[in-house]
mmCIF file of the C-alpha atoms, coordinates in Angstrom:
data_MODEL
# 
_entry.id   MODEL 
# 
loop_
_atom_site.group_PDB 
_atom_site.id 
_atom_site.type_symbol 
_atom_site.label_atom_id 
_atom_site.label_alt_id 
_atom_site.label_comp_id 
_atom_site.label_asym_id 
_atom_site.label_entity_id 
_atom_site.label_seq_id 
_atom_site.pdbx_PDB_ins_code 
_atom_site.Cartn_x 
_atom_site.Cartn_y 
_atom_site.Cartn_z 
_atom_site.occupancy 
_atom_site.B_iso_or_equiv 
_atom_site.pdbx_formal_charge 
_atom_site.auth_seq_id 
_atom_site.auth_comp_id 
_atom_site.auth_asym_id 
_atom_site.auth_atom_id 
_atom_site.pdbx_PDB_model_num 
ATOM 1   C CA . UNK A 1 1   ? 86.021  78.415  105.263 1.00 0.00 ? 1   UNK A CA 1 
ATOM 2   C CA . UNK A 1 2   ? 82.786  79.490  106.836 1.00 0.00 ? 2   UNK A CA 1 
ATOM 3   C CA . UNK A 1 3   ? 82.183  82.711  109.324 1.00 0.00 ? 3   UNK A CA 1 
ATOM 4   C CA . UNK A 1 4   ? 79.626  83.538  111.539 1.00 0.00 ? 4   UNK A CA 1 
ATOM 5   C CA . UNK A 1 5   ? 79.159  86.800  113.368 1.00 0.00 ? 5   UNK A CA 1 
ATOM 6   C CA . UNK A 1 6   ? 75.958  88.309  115.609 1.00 0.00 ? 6   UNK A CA 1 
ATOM 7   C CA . UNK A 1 7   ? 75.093  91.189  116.691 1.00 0.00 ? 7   UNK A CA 1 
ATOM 8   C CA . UNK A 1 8   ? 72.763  91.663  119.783 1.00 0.00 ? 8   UNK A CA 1 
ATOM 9   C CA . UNK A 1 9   ? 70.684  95.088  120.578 1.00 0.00 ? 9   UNK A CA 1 
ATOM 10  C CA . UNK A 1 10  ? 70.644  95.968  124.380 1.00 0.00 ? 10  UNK A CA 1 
ATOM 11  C CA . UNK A 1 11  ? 68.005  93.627  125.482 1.00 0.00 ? 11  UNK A CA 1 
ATOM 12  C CA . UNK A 1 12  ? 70.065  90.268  123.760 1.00 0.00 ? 12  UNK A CA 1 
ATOM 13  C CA . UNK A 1 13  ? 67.230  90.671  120.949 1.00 0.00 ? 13  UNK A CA 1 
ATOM 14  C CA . UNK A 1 14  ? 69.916  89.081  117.825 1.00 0.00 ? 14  UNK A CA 1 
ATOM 15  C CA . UNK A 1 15  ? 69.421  92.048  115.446 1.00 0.00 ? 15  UNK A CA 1 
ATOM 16  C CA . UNK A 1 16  ? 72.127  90.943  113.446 1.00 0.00 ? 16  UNK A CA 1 
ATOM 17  C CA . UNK A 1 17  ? 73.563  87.578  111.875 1.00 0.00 ? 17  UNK A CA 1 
ATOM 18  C CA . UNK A 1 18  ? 76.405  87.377  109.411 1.00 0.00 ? 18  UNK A CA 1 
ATOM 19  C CA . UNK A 1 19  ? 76.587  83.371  107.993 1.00 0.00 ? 19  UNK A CA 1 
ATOM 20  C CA . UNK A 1 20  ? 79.157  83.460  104.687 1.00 0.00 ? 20  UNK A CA 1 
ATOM 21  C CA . UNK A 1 21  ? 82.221  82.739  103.427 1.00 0.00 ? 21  UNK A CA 1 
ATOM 22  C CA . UNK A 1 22  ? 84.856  84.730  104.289 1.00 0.00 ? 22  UNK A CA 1 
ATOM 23  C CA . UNK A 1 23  ? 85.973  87.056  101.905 1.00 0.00 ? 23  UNK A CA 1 
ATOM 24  C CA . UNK A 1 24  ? 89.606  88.388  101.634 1.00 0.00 ? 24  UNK A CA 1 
ATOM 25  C CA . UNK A 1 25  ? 90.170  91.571  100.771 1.00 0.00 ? 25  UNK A CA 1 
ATOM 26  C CA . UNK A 1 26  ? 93.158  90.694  98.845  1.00 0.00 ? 26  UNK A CA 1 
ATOM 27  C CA . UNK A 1 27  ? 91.768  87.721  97.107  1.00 0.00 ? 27  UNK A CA 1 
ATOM 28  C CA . UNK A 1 28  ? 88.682  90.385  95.784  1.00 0.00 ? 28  UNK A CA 1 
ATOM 29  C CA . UNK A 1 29  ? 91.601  92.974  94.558  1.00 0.00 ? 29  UNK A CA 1 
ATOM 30  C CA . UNK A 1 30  ? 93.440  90.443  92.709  1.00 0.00 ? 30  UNK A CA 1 
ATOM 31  C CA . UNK A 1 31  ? 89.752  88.931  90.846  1.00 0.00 ? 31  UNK A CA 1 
ATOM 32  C CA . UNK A 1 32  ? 89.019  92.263  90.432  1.00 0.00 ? 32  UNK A CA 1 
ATOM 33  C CA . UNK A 1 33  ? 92.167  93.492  88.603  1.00 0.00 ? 33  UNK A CA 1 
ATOM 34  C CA . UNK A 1 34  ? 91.971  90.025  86.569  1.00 0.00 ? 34  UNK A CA 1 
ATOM 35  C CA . UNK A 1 35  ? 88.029  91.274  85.504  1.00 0.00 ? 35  UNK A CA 1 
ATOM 36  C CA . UNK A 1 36  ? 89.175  94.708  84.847  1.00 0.00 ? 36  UNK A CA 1 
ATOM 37  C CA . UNK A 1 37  ? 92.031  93.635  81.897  1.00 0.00 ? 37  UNK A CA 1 
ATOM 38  C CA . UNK A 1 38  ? 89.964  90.541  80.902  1.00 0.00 ? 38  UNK A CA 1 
ATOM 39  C CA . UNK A 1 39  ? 87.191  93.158  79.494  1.00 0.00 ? 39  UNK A CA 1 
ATOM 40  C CA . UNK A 1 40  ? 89.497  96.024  78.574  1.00 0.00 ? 40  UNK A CA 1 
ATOM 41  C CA . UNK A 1 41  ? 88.468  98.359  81.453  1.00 0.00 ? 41  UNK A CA 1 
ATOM 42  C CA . UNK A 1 42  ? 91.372  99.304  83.430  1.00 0.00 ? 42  UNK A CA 1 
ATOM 43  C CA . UNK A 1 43  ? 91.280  100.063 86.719  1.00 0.00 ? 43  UNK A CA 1 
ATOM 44  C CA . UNK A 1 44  ? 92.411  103.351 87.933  1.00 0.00 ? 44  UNK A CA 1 
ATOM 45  C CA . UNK A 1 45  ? 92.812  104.616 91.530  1.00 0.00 ? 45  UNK A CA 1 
ATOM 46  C CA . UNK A 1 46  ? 94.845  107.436 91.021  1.00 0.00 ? 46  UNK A CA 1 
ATOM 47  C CA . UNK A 1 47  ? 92.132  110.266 92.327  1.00 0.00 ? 47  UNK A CA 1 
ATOM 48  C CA . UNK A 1 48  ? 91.335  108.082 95.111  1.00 0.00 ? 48  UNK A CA 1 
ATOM 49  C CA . UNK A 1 49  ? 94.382  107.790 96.243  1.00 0.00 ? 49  UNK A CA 1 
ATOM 50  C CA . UNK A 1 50  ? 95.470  111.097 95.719  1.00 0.00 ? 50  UNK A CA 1 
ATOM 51  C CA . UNK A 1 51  ? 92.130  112.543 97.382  1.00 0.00 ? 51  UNK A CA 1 
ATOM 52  C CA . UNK A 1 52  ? 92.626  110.366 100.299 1.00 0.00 ? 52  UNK A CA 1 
ATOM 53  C CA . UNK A 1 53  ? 96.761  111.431 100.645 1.00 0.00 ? 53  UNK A CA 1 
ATOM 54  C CA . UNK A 1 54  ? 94.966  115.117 100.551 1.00 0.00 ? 54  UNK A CA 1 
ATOM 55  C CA . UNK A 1 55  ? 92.588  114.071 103.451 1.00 0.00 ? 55  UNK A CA 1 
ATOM 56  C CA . UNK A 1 56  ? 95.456  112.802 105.475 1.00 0.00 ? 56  UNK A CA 1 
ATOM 57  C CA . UNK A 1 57  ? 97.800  116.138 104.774 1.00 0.00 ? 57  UNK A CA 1 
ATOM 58  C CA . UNK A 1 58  ? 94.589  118.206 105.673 1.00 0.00 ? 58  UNK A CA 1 
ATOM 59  C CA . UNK A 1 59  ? 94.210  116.640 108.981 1.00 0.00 ? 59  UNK A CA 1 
ATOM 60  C CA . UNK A 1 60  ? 98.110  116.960 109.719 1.00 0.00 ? 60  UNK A CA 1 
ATOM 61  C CA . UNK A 1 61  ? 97.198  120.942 109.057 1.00 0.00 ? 61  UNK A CA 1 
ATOM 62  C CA . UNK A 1 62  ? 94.436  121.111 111.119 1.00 0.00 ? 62  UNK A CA 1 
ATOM 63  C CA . UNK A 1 63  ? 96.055  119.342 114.194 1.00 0.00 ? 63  UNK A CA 1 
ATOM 64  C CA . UNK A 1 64  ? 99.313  121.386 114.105 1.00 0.00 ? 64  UNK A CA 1 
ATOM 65  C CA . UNK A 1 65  ? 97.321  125.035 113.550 1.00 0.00 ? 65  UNK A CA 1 
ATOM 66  C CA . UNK A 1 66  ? 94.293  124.092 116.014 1.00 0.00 ? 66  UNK A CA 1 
ATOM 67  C CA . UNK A 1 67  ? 91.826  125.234 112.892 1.00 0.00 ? 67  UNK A CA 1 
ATOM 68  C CA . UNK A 1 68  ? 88.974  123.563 110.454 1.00 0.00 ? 68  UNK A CA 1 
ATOM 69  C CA . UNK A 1 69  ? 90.431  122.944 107.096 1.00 0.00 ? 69  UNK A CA 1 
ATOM 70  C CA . UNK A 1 70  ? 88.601  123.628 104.017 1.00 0.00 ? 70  UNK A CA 1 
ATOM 71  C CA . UNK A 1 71  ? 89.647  121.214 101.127 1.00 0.00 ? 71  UNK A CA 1 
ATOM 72  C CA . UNK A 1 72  ? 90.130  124.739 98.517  1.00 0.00 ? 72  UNK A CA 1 
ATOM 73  C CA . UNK A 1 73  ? 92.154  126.365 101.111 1.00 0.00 ? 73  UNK A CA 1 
ATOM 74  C CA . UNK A 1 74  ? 94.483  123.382 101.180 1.00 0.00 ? 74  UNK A CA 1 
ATOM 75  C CA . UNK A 1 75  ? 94.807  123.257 97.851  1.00 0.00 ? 75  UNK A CA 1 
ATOM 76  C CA . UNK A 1 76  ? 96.121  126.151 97.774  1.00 0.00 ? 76  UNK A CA 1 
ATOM 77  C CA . UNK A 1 77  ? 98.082  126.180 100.576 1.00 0.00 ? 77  UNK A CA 1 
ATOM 78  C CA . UNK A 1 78  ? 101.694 127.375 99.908  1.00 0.00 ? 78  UNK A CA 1 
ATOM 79  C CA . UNK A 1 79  ? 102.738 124.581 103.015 1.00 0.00 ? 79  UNK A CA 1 
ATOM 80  C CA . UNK A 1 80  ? 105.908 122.774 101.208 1.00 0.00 ? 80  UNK A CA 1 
ATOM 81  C CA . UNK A 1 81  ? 107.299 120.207 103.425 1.00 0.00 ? 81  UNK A CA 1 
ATOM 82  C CA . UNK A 1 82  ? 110.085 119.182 100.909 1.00 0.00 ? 82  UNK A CA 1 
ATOM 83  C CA . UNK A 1 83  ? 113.188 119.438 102.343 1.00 0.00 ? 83  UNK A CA 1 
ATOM 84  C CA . UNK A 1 84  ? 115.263 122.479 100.237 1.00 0.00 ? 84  UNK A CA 1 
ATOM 85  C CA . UNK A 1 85  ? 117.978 120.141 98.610  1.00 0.00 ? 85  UNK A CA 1 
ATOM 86  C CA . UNK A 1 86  ? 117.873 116.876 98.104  1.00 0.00 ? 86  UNK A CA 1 
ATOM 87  C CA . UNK A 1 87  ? 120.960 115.171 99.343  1.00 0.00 ? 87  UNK A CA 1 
ATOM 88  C CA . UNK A 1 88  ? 122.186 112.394 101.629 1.00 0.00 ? 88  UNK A CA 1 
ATOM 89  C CA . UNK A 1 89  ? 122.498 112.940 105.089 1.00 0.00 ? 89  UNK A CA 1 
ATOM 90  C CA . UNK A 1 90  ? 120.196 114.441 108.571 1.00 0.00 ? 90  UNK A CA 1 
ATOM 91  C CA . UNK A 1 91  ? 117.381 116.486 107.682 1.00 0.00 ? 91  UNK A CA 1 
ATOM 92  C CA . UNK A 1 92  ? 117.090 119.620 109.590 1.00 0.00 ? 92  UNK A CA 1 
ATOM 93  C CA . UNK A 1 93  ? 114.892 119.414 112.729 1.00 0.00 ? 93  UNK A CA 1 
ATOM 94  C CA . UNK A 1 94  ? 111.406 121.372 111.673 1.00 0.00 ? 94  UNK A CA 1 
ATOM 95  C CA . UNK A 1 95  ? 110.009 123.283 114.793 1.00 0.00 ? 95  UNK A CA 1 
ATOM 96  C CA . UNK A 1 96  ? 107.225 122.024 117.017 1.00 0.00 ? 96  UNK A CA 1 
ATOM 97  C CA . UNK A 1 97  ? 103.703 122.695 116.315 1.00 0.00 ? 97  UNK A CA 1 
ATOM 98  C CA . UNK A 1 98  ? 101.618 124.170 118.749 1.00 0.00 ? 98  UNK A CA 1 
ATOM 99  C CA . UNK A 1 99  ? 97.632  123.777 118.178 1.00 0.00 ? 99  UNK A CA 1 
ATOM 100 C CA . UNK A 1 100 ? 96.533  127.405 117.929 1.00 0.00 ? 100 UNK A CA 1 
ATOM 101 C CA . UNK A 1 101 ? 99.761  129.362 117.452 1.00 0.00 ? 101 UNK A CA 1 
ATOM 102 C CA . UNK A 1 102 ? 100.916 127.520 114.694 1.00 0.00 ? 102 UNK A CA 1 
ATOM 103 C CA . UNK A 1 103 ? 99.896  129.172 111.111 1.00 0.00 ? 103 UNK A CA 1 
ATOM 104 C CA . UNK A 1 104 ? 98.455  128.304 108.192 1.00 0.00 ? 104 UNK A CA 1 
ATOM 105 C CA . UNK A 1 105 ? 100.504 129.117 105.003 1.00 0.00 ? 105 UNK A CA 1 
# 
C-alpha cells in the first residue's frame, strides 16, 4: 500500500509532499524488538516510560493546585494517592480540587 499526503503554504504554493509506503507503527515495534534480540541488544523502555508516567502525574498536580511544577519538586512530593488498605470494595470519595486553593504536598 502506497500514501500520499501534501501540504500547501497560504498562497496553494505545495511546500510539502509525502509519496511512501505506509508504515505501521506496530509493524516497526515488532521488527524492531525482532532486531534488538537477533543482535543481543535488548530493548529497554523502562525510564521512558516511567519519565513519561511522571510527566502525566506532574500535570495532574499542576491542574488541581493552579501552580508550575518543577520535575525535583515532584519527586519529592509526599502526594500518595494509594488508597490506605488494600481491600475489595468502594474506595472513599477524595475531595474536589480547586485550581489555586488546592496544595501541594
Amino acid at each position: 500500500t502506497r500514501a500520499e499526503g501534501y501540504i500547501d503554504n497560504t498562497k496553494g504554493r505545495r511546500i510539502y509532499k509525502y509519496d511512501d509506503p505506509i508504515h505501521s507503527g506496530e509493524v516497526a515495534q515488532y521488527a524492531n524488538l525482532i532486531k534488538s534480540i537477533r543482535q543481543g541488544k535488548p530493548i529497554n523502555e523502562c525510564k521512558r516510560l516511567a519519565e513519561s508516567t511522571m510527566t502525566v502525574i506532574m500535570g495532574r498536580m499542576s491542574a488541581y493546585t493552579g501552580r508550575a511544577m518543577k520535575w525535583d519538586w515532584a519527586i519529592k512530593s509526599k502526594l500518595d494517592l494509594s488508597p490506605g488498605k488494600y481491600e475489595l470494595g468502594e474506595l472513599p470519595v477524595r475531595p474536589v480540587a480547586i485550581p489555586g486553593k488546592t496544595r501541594l504536598i
